[in-house]
N, C-alpha and C positions, 0 to 999 in steps of 0.2 A: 259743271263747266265742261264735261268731257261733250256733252250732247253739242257743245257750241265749237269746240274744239272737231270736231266731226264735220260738221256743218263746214267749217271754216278749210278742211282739208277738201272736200267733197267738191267747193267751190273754184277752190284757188289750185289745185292742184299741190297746196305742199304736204309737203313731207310731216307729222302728228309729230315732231318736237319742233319745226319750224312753225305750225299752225298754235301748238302750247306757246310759243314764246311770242308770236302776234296779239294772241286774245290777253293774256298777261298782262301784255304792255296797254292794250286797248284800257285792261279794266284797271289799271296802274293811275294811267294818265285821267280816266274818266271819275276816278276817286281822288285823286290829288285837286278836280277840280270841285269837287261838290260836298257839301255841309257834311261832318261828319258823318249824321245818323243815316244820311241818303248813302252815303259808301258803305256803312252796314248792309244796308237792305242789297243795295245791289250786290254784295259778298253773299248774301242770301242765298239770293234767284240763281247767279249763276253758279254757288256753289252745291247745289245740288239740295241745304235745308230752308228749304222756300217756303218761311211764314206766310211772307206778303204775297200776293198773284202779282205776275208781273203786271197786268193790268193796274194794279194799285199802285207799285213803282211808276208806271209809264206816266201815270196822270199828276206824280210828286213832283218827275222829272218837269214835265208840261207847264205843271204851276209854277216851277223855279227858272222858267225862261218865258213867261207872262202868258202861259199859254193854257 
């Protein structure tokens, strides 16, 4: 998460406990909407012990929007 938290300061210009409390909420609200075991994985990838590649998330995602 720190890697995305970086990214997310680097971009937006904020401040690394404003950019922690965006991605938080992003990955909050993105697991509040999706099937359990999909809010694992994403807790996964972006917590830093990444079983899945994200590529294998991005295509669960994919397939849980008909895609």
């Amino acid at each position: 998460m720190e890697e995305l938290i970086t990214q997310v300061c680097e971009k937006t210009g904020l401040p690394a406990d404003g950019a922690r409390t965006a991605v938080e909420t992003v990955i909050n609200f993105l697991k509040s909407k999706l099937p359990t075991a999909m809010g694992d994985q994403l807790d996964q990838v972006v917590g830093g012990s990444e079983t899945t590649g994200l590529g294998d998330v991005a295509k669960k995602f994919g397939g849980l929007f008909g895609k």
